[in-house]
C-alpha positions in Angstrom: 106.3 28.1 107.6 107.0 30.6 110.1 106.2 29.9 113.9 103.2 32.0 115.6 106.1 33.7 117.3 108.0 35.1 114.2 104.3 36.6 113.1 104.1 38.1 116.4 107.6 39.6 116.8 107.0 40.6 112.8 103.1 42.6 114.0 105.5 44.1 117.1 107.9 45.4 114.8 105.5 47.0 112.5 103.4 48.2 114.8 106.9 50.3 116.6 107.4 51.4 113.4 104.3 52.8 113.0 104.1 54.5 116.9 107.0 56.2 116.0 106.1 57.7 112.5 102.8 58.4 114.6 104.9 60.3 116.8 107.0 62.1 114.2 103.9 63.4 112.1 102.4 64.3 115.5 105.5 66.6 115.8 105.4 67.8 112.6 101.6 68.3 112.5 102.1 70.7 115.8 105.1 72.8 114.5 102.9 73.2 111.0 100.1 74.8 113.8 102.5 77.2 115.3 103.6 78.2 112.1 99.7 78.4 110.9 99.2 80.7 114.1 102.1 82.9 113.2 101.6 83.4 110.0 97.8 84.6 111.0 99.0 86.7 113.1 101.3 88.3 110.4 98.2 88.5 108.0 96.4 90.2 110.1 99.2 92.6 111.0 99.6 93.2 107.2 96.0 93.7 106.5 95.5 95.9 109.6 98.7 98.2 108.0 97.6 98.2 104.8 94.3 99.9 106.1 95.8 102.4 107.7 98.0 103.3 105.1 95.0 103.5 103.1 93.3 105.5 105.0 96.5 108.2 105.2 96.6 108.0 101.5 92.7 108.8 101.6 93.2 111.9 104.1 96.2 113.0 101.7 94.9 113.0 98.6 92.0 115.1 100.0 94.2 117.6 101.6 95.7 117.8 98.4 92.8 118.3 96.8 91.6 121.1 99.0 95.3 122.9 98.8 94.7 122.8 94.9 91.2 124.3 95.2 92.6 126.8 97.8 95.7 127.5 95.3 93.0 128.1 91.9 90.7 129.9 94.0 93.9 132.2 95.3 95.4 132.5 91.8 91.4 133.3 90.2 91.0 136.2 93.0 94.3 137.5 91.5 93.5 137.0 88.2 89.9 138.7 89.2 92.2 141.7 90.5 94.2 142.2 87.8 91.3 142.5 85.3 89.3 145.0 87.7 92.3 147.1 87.7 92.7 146.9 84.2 89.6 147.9 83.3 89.7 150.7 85.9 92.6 152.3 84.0 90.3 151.8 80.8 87.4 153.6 82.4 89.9 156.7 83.8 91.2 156.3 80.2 88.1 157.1 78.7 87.0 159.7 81.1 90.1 161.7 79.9 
């Protein structure tokens, strides 16, 4: 049977063991944090990005849209124009 001595040395042994696996997830547990806090950090970067590029897209696709309306509305005036004129010469044609 083994002396009260050899159980002691046996807990002492264990119980290093387990300080220093306490210590290495302890590490490991803090370098998991930092790389939590970066990777927060990041998100948010990204998220704050991807809302101002959303909001550009928003402003763009309106200007577009206004520089479309202000292209029809141009080419309608035209259009407008030409018809006036047309039937102007119709109406000096039938004065004739």
């Amino acid at each position: 049977m083994a002396s009260v001595a050899d159980q002691l040395n046996t807990v002492v042994e264990k119980t290093e063991r387990l300080i220093e696996l306490c210590s290495a997830l302890q590490e490991e547990n803090d370098l998991l944090k930092l790389e939590s806090e970066a990777l927060s950090v990041a998100l948010k970067t990204s998220i704050n990005k991807t809302k101002e590029l959303e909001e550009k897209l928003r402003v763009l696709k309106l200007a577009k849209s206004f520089s479309e309306t202000n292209e029809k509305s141009v080419d309608i005036k035209q259009k407008i124009n030409d018809f006036v004129q047309e039937i102007d010469k119709c109406i000096v044609l039938l004065k004739k």
